[in-house]
C-alpha positions in Angstrom: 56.1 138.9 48.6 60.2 138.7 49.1 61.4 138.3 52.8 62.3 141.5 54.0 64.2 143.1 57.4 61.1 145.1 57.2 58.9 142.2 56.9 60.3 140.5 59.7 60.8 144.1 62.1 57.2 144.4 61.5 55.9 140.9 62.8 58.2 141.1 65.4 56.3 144.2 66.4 53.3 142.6 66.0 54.5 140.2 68.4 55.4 142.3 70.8 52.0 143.8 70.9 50.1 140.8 70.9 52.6 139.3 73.8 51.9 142.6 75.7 48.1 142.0 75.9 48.3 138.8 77.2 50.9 139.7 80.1 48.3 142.4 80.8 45.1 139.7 80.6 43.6 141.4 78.3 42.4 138.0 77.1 39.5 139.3 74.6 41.6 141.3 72.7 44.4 139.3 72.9 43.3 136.5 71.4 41.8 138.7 68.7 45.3 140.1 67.7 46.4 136.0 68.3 43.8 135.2 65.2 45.6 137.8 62.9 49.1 136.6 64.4 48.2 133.1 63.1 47.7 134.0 59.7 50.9 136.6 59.4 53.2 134.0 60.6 51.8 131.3 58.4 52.6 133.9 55.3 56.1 134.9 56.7 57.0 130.9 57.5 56.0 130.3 53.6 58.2 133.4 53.0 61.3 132.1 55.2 60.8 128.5 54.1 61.4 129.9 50.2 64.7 132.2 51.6 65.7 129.1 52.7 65.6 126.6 50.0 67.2 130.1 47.8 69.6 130.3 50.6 70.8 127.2 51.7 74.0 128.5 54.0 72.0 130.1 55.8 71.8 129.3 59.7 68.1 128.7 59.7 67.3 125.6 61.6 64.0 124.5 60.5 63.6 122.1 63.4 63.8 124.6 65.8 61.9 126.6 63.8 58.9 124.3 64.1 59.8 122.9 67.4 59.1 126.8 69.1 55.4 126.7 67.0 54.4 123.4 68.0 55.1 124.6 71.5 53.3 127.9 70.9 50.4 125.7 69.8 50.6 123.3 73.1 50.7 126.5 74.9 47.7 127.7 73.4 45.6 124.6 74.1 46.5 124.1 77.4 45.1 127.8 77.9 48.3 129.2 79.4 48.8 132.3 77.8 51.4 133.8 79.7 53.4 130.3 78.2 52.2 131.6 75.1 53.6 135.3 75.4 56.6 134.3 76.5 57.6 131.6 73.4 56.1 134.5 71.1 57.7 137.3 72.8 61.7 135.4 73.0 61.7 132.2 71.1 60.0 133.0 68.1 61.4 136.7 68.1 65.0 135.1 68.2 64.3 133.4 65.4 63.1 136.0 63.4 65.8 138.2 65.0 68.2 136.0 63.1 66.8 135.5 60.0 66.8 139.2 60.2 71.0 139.4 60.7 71.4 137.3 57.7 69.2 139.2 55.3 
């Protein structure tokens, strides 16, 4: 599958949903939608990491890129899931929101 605006508008969605749940505490369900989360931003990084290398101008800062997951992850195991919501909901949406611009 080709990166998309679509692609990327819908995980951002996604993210906003799953952001939502756990600013709510809706921990249970939350971390349900996390588990799915996991696995579509694992296929849409392998997506954006072939844009990239097709795309080299492109504004895409890998570092950062990984940088914001790795603290989405140290969110996650220190159990602070408003933490999490919020790197989802505006760092990793930025990037995507980006990406998205340049598409």
């Amino acid at each position: 599958m080709n990166l998309s605006k679509e692609t990327l508008n819908s995980m951002i969605e996604k993210i906003q949903r799953n952001a939502d749940m756990f600013y709510q505490q809706n921990k249970q369900e939350a971390f349900d939608l996390f588990g799915n989360l996991i696995n579509d931003i694992s296929e849409l990084s392998a997506q954006i990491f072939a844009w990239k290398n097709t795309n080299p101008a492109s504004d895409f800062d890998e570092t950062k890129y990984l940088s914001v997951l790795t603290e989405a992850m140290n969110a996650l195991e220190a159990k602070d899931e408003v933490l999490l919501a919020d790197i989802l909901n505006y760092d990793l949406t930025e990037i995507y929101e980006t990406i998205q611009k340049q598409l």
